[in-house]
Biotite code that builds the C-alpha atoms (Angstrom):
import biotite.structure as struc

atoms = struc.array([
    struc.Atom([34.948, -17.473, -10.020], chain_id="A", res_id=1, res_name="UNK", atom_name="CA", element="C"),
    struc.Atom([33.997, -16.047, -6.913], chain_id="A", res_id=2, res_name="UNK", atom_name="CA", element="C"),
    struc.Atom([30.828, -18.073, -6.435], chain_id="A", res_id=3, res_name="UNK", atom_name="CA", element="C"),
    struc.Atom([33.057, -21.525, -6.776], chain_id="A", res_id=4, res_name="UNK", atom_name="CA", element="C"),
    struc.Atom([35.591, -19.825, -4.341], chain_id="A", res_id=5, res_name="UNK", atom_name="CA", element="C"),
    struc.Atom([32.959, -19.371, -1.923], chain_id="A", res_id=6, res_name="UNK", atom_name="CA", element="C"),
    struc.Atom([31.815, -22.865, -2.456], chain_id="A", res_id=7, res_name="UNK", atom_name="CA", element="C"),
    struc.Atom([35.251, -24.177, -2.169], chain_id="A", res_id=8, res_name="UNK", atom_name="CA", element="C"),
    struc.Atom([36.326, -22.118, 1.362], chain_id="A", res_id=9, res_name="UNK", atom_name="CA", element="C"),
    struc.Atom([32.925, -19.990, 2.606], chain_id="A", res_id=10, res_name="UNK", atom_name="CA", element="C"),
    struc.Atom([34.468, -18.247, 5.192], chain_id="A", res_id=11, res_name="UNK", atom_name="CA", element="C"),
    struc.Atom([37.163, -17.073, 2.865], chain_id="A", res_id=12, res_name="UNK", atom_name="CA", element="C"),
    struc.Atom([37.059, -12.780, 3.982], chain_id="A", res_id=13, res_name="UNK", atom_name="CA", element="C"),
    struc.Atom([38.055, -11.270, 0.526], chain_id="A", res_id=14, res_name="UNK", atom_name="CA", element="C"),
    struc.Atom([35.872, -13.732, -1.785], chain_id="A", res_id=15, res_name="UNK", atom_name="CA", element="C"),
    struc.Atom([32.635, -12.254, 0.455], chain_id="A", res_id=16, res_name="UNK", atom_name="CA", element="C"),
    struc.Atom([33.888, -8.830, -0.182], chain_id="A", res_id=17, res_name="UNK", atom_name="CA", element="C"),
    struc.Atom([34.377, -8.843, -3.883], chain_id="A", res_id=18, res_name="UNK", atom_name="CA", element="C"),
    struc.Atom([30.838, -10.581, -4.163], chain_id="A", res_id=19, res_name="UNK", atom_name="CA", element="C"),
    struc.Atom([29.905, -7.773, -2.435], chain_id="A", res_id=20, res_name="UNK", atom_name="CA", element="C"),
    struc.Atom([31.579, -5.469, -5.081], chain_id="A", res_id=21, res_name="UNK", atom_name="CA", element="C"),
    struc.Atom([30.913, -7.518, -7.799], chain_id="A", res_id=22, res_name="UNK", atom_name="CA", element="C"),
    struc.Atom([26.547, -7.703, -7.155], chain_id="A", res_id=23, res_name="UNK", atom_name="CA", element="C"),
    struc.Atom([26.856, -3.715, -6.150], chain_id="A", res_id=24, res_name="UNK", atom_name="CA", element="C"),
    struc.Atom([28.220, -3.092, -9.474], chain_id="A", res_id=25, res_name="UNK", atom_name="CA", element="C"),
    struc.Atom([25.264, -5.218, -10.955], chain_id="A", res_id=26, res_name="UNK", atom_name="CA", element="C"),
    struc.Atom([22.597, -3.585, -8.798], chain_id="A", res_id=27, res_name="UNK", atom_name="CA", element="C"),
    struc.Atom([22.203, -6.012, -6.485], chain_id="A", res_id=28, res_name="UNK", atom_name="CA", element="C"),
    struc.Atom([21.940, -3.834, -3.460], chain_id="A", res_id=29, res_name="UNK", atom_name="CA", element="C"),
    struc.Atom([20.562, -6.203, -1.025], chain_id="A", res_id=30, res_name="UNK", atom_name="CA", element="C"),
    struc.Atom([22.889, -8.850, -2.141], chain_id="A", res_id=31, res_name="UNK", atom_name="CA", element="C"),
    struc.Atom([26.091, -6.865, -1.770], chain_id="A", res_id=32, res_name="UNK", atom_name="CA", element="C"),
    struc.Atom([24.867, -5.745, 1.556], chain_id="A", res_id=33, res_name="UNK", atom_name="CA", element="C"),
    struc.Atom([24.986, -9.161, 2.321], chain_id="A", res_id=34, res_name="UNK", atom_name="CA", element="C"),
    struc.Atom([28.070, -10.345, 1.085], chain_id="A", res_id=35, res_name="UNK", atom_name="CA", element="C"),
    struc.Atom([30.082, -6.722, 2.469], chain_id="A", res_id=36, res_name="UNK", atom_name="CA", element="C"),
    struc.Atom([28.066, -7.920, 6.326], chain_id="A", res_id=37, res_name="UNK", atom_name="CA", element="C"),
    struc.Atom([29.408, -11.435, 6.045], chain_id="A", res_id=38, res_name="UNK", atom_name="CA", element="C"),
    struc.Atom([32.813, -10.249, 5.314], chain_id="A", res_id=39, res_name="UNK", atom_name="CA", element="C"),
    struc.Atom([32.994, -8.151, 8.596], chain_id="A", res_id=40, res_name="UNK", atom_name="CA", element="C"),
    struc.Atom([31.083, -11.186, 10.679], chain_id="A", res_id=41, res_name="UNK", atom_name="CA", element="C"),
    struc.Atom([34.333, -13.149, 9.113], chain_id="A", res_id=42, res_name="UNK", atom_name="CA", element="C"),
    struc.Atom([37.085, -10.080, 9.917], chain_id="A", res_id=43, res_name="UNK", atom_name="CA", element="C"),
    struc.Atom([35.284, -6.948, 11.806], chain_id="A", res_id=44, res_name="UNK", atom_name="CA", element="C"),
    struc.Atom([39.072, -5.537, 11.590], chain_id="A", res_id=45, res_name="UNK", atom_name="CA", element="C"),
    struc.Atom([39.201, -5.279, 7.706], chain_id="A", res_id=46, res_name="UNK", atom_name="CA", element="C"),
    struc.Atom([38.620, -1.804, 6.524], chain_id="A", res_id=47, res_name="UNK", atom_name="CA", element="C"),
    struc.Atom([37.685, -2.179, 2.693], chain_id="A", res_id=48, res_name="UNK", atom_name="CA", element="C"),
    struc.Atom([35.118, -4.379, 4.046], chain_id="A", res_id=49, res_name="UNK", atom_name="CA", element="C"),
    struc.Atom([33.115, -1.321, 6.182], chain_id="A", res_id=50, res_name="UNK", atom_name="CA", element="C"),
    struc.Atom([34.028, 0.796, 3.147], chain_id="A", res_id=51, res_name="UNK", atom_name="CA", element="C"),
    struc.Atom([32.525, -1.371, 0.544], chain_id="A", res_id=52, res_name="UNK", atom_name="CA", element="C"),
    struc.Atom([28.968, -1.756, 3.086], chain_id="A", res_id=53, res_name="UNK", atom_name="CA", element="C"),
    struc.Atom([29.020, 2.173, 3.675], chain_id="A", res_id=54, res_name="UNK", atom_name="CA", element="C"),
    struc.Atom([29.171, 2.587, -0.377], chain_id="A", res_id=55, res_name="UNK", atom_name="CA", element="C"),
    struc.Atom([26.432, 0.100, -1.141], chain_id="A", res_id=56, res_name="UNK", atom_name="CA", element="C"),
    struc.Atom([24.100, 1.842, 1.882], chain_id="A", res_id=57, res_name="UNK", atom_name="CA", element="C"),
    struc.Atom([24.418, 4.997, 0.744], chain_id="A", res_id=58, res_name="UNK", atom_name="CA", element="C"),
    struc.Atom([23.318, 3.847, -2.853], chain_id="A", res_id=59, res_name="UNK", atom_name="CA", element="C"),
    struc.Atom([20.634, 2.810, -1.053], chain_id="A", res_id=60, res_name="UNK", atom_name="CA", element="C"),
    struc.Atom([19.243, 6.128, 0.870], chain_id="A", res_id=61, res_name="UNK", atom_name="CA", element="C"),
    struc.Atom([20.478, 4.400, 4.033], chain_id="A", res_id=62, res_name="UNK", atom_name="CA", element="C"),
    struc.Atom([22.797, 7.338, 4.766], chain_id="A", res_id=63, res_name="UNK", atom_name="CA", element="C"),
    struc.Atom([23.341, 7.085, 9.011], chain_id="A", res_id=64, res_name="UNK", atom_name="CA", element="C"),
    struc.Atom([23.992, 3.381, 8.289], chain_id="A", res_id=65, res_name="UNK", atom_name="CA", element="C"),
    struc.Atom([26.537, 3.984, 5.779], chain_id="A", res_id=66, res_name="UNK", atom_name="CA", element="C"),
    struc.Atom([28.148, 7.410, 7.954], chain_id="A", res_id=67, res_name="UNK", atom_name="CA", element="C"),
    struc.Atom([28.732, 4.925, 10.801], chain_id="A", res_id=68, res_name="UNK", atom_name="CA", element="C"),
    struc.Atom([30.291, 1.875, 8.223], chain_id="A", res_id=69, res_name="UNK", atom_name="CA", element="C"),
    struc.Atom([32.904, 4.975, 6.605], chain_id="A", res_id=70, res_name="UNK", atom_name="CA", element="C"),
    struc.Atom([33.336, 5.877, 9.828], chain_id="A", res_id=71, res_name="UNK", atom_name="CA", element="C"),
    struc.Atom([34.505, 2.868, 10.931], chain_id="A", res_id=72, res_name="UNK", atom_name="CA", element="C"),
    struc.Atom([36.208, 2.083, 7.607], chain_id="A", res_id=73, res_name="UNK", atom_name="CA", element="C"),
    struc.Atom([38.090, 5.564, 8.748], chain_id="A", res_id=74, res_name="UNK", atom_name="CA", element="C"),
    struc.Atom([39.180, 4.015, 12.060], chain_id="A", res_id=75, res_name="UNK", atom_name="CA", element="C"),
    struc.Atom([40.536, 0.983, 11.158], chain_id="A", res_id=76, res_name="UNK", atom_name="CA", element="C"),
    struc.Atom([42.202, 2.563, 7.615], chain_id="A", res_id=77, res_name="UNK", atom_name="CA", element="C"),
    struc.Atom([42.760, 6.096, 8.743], chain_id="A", res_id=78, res_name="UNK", atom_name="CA", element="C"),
    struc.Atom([45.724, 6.720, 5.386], chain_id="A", res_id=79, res_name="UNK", atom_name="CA", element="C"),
    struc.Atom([43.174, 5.720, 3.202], chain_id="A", res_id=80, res_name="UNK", atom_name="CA", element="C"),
    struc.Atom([42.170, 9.126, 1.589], chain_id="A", res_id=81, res_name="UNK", atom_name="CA", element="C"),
    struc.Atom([38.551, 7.222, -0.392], chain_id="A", res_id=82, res_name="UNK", atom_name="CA", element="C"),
    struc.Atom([37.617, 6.581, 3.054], chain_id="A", res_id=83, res_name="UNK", atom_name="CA", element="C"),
    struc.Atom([37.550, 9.888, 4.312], chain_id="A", res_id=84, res_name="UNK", atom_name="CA", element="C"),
    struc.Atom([36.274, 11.181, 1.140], chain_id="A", res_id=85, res_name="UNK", atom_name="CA", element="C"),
    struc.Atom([33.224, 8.786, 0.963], chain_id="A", res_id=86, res_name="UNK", atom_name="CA", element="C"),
    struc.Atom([32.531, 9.550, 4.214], chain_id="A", res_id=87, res_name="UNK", atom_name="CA", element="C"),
    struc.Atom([32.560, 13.259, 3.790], chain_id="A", res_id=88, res_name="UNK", atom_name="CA", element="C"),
    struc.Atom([30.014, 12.705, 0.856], chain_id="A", res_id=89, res_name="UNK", atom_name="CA", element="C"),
    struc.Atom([27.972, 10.813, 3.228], chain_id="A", res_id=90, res_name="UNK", atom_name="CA", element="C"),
    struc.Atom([27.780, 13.501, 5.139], chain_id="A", res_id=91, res_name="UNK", atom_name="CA", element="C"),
    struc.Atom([27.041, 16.041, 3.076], chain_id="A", res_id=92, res_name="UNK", atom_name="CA", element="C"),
    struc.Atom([23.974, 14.294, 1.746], chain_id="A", res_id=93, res_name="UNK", atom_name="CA", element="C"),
    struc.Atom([22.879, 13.761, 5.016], chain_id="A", res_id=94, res_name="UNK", atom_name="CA", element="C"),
    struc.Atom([23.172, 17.931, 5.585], chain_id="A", res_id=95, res_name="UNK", atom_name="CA", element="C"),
    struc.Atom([26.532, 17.633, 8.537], chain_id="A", res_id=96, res_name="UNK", atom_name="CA", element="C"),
    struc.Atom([28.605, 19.926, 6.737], chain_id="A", res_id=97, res_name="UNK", atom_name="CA", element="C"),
    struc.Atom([31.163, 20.623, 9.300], chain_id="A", res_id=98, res_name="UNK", atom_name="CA", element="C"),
    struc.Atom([32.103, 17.346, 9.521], chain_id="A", res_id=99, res_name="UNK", atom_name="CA", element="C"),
    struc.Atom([31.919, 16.628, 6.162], chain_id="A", res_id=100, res_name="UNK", atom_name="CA", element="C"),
    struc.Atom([34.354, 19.684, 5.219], chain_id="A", res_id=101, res_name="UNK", atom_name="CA", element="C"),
    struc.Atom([36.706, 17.469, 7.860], chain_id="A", res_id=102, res_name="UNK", atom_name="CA", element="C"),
    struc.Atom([36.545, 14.387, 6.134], chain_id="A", res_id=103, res_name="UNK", atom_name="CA", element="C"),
    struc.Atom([37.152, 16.235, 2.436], chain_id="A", res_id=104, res_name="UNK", atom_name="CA", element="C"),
    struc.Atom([40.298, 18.146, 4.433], chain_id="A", res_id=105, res_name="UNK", atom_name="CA", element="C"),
    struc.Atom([41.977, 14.948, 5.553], chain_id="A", res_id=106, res_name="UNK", atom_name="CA", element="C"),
    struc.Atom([41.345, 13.292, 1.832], chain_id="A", res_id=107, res_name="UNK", atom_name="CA", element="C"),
    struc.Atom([43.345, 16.131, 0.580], chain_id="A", res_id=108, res_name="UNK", atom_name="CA", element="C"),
    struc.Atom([45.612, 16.342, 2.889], chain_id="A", res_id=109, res_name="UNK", atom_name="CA", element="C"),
    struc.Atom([46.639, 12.054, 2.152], chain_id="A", res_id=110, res_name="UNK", atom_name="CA", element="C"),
    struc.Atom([46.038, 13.395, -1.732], chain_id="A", res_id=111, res_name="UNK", atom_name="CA", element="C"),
    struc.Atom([46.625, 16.809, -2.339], chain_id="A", res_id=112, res_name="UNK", atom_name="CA", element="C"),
    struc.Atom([46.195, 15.795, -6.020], chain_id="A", res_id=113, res_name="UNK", atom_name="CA", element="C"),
    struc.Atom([42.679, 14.069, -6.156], chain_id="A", res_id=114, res_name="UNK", atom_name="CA", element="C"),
    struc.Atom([40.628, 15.378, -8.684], chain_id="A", res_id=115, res_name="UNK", atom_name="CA", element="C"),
    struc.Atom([37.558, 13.361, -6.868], chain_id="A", res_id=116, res_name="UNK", atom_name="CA", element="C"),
    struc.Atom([37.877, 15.124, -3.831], chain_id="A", res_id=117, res_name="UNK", atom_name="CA", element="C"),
    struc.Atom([38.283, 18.547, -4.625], chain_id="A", res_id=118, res_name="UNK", atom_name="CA", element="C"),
    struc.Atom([35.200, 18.406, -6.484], chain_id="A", res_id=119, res_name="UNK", atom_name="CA", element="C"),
    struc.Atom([32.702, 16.943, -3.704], chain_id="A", res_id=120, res_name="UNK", atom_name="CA", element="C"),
    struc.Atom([34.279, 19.985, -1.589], chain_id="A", res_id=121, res_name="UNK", atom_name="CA", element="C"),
    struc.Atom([33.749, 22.156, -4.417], chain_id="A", res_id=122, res_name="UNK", atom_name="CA", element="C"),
    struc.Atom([29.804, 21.049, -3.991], chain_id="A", res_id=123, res_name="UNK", atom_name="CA", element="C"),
    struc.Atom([29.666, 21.433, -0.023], chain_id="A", res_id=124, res_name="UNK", atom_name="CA", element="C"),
    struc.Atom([31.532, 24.754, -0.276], chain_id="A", res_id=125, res_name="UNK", atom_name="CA", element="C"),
    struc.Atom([28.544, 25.753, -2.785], chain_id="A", res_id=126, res_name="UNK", atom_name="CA", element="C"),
    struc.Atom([26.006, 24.399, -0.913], chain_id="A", res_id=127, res_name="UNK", atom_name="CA", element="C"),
    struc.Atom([27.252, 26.572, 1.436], chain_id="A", res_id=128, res_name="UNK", atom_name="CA", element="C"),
    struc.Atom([26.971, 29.496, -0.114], chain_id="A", res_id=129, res_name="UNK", atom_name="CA", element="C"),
    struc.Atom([30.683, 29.502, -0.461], chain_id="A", res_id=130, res_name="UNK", atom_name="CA", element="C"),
    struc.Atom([30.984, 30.449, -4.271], chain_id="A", res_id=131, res_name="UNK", atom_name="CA", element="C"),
    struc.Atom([33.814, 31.614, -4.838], chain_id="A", res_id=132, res_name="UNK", atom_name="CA", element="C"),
    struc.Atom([35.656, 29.050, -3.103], chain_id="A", res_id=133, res_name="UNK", atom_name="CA", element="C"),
    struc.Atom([33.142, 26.440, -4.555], chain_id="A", res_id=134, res_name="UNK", atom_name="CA", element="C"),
    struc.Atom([34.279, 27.338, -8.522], chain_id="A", res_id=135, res_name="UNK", atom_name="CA", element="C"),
    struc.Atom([37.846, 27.583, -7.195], chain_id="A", res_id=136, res_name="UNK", atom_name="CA", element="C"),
    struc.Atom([37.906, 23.881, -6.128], chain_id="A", res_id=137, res_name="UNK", atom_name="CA", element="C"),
    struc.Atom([35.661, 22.888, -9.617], chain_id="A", res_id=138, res_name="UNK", atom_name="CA", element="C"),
    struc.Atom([37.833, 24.101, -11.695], chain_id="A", res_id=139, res_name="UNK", atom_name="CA", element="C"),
    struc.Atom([41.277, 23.117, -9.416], chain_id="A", res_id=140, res_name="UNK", atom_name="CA", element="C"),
    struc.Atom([41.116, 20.332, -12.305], chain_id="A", res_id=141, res_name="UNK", atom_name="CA", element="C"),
    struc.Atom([41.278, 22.055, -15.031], chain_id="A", res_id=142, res_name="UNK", atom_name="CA", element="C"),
    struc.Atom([44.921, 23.302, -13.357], chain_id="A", res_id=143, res_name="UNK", atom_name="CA", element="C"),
    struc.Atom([46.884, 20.098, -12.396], chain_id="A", res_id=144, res_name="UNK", atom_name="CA", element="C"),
    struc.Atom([49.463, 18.482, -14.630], chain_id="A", res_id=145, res_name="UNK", atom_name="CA", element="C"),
    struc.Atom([48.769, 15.299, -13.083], chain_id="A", res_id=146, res_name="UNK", atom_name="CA", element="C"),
    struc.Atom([45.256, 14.941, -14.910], chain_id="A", res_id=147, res_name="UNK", atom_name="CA", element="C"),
    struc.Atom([44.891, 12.268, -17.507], chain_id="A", res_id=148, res_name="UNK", atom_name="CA", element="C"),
    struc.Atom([42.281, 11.888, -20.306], chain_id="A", res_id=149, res_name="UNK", atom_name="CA", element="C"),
    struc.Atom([40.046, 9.446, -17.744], chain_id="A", res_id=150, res_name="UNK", atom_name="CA", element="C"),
    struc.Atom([40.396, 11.812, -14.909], chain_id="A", res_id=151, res_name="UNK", atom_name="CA", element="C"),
    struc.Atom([38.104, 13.625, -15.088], chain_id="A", res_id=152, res_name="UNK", atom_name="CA", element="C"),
    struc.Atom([35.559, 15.019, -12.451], chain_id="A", res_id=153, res_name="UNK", atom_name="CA", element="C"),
    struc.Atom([31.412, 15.339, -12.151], chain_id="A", res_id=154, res_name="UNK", atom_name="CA", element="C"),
    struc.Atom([30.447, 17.736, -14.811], chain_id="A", res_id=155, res_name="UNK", atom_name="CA", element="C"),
    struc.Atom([29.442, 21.072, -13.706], chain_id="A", res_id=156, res_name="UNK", atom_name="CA", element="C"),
    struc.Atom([25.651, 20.108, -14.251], chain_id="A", res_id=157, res_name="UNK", atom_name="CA", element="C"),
    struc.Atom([25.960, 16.932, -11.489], chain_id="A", res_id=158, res_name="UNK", atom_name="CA", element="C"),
    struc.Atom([27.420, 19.435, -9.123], chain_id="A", res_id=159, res_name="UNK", atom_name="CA", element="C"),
    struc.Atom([24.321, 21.913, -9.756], chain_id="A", res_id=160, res_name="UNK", atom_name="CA", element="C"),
    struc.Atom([21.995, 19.222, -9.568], chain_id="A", res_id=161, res_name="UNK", atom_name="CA", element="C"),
    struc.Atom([23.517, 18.103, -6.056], chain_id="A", res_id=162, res_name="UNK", atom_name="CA", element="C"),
    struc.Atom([22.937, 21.444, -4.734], chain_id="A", res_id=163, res_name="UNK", atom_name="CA", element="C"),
    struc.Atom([19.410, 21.495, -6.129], chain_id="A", res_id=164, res_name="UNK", atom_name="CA", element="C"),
    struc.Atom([18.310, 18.224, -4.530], chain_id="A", res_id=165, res_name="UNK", atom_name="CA", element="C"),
    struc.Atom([20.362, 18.333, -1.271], chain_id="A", res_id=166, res_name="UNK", atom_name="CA", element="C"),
    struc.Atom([18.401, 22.081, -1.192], chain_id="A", res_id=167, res_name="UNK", atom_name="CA", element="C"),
    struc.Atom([15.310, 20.927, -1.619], chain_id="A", res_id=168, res_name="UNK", atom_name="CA", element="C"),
    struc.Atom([15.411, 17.470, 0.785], chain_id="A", res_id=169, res_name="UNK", atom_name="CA", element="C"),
    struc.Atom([17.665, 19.685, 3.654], chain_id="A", res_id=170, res_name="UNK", atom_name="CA", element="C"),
    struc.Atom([15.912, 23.417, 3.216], chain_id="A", res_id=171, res_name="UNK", atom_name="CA", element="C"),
    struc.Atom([19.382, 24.653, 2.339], chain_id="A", res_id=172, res_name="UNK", atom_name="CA", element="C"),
    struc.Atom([19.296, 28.500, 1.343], chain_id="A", res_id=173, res_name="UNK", atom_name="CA", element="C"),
    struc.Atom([21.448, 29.440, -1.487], chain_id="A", res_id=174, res_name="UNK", atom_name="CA", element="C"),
    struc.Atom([22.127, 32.468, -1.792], chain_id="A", res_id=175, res_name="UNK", atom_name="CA", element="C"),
    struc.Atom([23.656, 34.158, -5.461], chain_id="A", res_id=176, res_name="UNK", atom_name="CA", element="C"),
    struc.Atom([22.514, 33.757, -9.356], chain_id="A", res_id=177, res_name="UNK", atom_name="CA", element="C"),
    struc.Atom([24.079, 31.482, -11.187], chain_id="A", res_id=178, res_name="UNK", atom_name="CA", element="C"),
    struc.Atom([23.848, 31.835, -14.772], chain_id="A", res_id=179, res_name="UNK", atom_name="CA", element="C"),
    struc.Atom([25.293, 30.139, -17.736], chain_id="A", res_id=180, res_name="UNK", atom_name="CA", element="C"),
    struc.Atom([27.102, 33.802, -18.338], chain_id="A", res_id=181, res_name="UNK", atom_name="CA", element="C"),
    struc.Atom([29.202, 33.402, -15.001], chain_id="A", res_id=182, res_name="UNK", atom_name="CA", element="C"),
    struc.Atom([29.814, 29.611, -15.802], chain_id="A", res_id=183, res_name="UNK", atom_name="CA", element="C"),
    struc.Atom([31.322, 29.873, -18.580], chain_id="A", res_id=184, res_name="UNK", atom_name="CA", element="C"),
    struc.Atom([34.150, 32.425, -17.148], chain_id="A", res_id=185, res_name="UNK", atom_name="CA", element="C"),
    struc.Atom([34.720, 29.987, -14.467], chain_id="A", res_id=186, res_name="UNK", atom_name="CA", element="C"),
    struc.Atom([34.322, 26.531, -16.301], chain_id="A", res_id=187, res_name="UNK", atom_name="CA", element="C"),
    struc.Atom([36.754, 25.495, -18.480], chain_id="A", res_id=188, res_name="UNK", atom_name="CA", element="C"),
    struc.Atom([35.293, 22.742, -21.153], chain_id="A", res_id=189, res_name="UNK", atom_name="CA", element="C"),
    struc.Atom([36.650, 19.660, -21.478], chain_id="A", res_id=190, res_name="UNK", atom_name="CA", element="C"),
    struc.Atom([39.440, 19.553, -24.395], chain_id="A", res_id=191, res_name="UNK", atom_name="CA", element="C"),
    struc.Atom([38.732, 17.623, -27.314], chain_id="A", res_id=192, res_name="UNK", atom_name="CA", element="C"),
    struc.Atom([38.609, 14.471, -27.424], chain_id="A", res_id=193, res_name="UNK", atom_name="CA", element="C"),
    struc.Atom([38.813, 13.482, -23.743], chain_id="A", res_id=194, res_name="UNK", atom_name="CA", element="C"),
])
């Protein structure tokens, strides 16, 4: 459908961006890029647009590239709390920490109730060294009516495994044990069936 639309009107602005989505969700990298760059040639002033390029760079390593695409996502959108939160991820993998515990603030502050969010801070704060505040904002889930079977977070393990790779690439010191004996007191598990 979106092919034919292209064919039909090719400088149509939101056909180029959901190609873009569309071949990023298929693993066409290079592709999306494409489409997500021809949709800001078309309309430089359309946020999702800079968003959508930022997300597809970063799943490509390309992490200054994407940084500056949230970051002008952020300017054009600035109530849109994914933007700030994708660019505060950004961030964080590329070791700014300061400014990525900005971008997670303002997400929360739009959406005091995303689940999303208060997990990547949970993984700066513990990069950080920040542990108690880091298992505070992990398990923040586990205490919000507003979660839903589907809502649910990076499991504990993803979180770990971010702090173990950013450590490694960034020379990060970590300071503290963690142990599956402290875990479990601060990890609730998922209930049954969800």
């Amino acid at each position: 459908c979106i092919v034919r639309a292209l064919e039909l009107a090719p400088n149509q602005v939101d056909a180029h961006n959901s190609l873009g989505l569309a071949l990023k969700a298929m693993g066409r990298l290079d592709e999306a890029a494409g489409s997500c760059r021809r949709a800001i040639e078309l309309n430089p002033a359309i946020g999702d647009a800079h968003f959508n390029l930022g997300n597809v760079l970063q799943s490509q390593g390309k992490l200054e590239e994407a940084t500056a695409c949230f970051r002008r996502a952020v300017q054009l959108k600035p109530g849109d709390p994914a933007f700030h939160n994708n660019l505060g991820n950004t961030l964080r993998e590329a070791g700014v920490f300061d400014e990525a515990a900005e971008s997670f603030r303002r997400a929360l502050e739009l959406n005091p109730a995303w689940v999303e969010t208060h997990v990547n801070q949970a993984a700066l704060c513990l990069l950080r060294g920040d542990f108690g505040r880091g298992w505070d904002e992990y398990v923040w889930r586990w205490k919000t009516s507003l979660r839903t079977p589907r809502m649910t977070a990076k499991p504990l393990g993803d979180v770990l495994n971010t702090i173990k790779t950013t450590s490694k690439e960034k020379d990060v010191t970590i300071t503290g044990k963690v142990t599956s004996a402290n875990i479990g007191k601060m990890v609730k598990p998922e209930p049954d069936g969800q």
